[in-house]
Residue, then its C-alpha position, 0 to 999 in steps of 0.5 A: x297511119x305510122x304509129x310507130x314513132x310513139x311508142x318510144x314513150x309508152x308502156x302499151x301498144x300504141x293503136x287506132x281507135x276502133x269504134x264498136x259503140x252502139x248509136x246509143x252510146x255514140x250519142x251520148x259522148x256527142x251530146x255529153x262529152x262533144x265527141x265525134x270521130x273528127x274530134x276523136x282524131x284530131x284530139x288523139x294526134x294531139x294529145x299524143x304530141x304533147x306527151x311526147x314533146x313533154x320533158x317530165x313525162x318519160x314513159x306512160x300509156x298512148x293507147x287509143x283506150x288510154x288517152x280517150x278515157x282522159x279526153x272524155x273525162x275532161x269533155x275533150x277541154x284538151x288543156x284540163x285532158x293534159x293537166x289531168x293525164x300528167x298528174x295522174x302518170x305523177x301519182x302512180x309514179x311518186x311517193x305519195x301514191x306509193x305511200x297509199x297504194x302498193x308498187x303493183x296494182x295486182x289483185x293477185x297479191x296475197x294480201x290484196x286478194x285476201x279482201x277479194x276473197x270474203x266478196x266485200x263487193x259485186x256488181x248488180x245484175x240489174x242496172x238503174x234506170x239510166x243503164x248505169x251499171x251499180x257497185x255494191x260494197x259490204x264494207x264488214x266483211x272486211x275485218x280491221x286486222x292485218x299489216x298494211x291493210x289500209x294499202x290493200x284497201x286502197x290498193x283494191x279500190x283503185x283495181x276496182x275502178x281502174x279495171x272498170x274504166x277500162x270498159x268503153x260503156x262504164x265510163x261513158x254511162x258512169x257508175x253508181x256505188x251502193x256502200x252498205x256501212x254497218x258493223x263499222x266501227x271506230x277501230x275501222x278508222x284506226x286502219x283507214x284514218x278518215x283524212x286519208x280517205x279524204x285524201x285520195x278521194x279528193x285526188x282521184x276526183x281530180x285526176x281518176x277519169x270516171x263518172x261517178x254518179x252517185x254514192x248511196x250510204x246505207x246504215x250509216x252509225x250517226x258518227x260516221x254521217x259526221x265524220x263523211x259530212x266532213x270530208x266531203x265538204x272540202x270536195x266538190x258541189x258535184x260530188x257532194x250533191x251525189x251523196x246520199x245517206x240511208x238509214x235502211x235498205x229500206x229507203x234505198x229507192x234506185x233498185x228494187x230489194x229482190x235485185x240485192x244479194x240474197x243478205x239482202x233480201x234478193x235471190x242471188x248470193x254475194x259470192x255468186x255475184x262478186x264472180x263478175x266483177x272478178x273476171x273483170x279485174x283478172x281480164x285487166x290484171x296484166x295492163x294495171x300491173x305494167x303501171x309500174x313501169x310509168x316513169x316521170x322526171x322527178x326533178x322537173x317536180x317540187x317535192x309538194x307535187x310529188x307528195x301529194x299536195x292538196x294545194x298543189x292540185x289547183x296548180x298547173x303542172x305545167x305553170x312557168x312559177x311552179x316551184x315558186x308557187x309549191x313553195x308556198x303551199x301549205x295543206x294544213x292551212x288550207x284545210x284545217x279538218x286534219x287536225x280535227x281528225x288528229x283530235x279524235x280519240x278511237x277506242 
């Protein structure tokens, strides 16, 4: 098959799907995602046409991997696929998600590996019972201190989850979060504002292809339960319902206390744990940083689209009004927990 006349529009190696999933996985994208290899095939040809008869996106990634994360995200519903890829090529490349992330997704940033190093995360050696592998964050030890900690932050995370949808069983299988919120304080949201956590959450629940199957908060402060119930209520039932808050390790029931870091209660230390995922995001450092390199048309775009827009999220991008319909968007009206946010005083 002649590839070839792809590649003038992406940043990757444009290549044929080599399948290397083991029966178990197979069955699972059939019986989750409706995949099977002439699905696959056909899908890929198509989605590789439309990006490149599609005058607004100038150049991003056409490798198999690449747009099987989207399509398998999207349960192969090949218009959702498009209108999920597109937006995603428009967050790396805007404004707004460069209001938020750093130009270059690199772990090796300075200040970004700064939050690598104190190991505020890991990956569980021991998966749930589904198979899912679980990642487990220490959110104090990240210190609010430092210029443009809130970009590394985020910069960080999106590495994390980046890098992790790389790997074929991850996003097939999803992925569980363990998030330990002690020591967290008011001053953390001095650096980390809760509306734009709600913001990027609510546009990577959209456009970020991965399963996340379940977010487990432990040592939530009474504060912070009503601050993330906020939040999560102008997100989906789904996500909502994959919620859960802790008051202790203790309760946390989906894996045993010795399977923990040993601050926890396990045998192994978190610096030895977080060495997995570290290798991880070194192995896929060099692809997320070519994401610089995605370009879109800018003015085939309102300024709404490119800024990030809530609204603008249930707008097709490829609707015929859509300058008309950006025009009339407005964030604040549709959701009005911004100025509640706005109102609180942090000491």
């Amino acid at each position: 098959m002649d590839l070839s006349k792809y590649q003038t529009k992406s940043i990757t190696p444009v290549d044929e799907y080599k399948c290397t999933l083991s029966d178990e996985l197979l069955k699972i994208l059939e019986e989750e995602m409706r995949e099977t290899e002439e699905i696959r095939n056909f899908s890929l040809k198509a989605m590789r046409e439309w990006i490149m008869q599609n005058p607004r996106i100038l150049k991003t990634r056409l490798d198999a991997i690449w747009l099987l994360k989207q399509l398998r995200f999207k349960k192969y519903n090949m218009l959702s696929t498009q209108e999920t890829l597109e937006r995603h090529v428009v967050l790396k490349c805007s404004y707004y998600g460069k209001h938020y992330l750093h130009d270059d997704l690199d772990v090796m940033r300075p200040s970004v590996k700064k939050i690598f190093d104190v190991n505020p995360v890991c990956i569980l050696p021991k998966r749930d019972q589904h198979g899912r592998p679980i990642l487990f964050f220490r959110c104090q030890n990240v210190k609010p201190q430092g210029k443009d900690l809130s970009k590394d932050i985020l910069t960080a995370v999106a590495c994390i989850v980046e890098s992790l949808v790389e790997i074929e069983e991850f996003l097939i299988r999803g992925v569980v979060y363990v998030l330990d919120v002690s020591g967290i304080t008011m001053q953390y949201l001095k650096i980390l504002p809760i509306e734009d956590c709600l913001k990027v959450c609510k546009s990577a629940e959209k456009i970020t292809a991965g399963r996340h199957k379940g977010f487990h908060v432990v040592n939530v402060p009474s504060y912070l339960t009503t601050l993330i119930n906020m939040a999560i209520k102008h997100t989906a039932p789904k996500f909502r319902d994959r919620v859960r808050f802790y008051s202790s390790f203790d309760e946390l029931d989906i894996i045993d206390k010795g399977d923990l870091p040993k601050e926890y209660g396990g045998t192994i230390p978190m610096s030895e744990m977080s060495k997995e995922l570290w290798e991880i995001l070194l192995k896929y450092r060099p692809l997320l940083i070519k994401y610089q390199d995605m370009k879109i048309n800018e003015n085939l775009y309102p300024k709404a689209c490119l800024d990030g827009s809530f609204s603008m999220l249930d707008v097709p991008l490829n609707s015929p009004d859509l300058f008309e319909k950006a025009s009339r968007c407005c964030d604040e009206t549709v959701f009005g927990i911004q100025g509640s946010f706005r109102k609180l005083e942090i000491d």
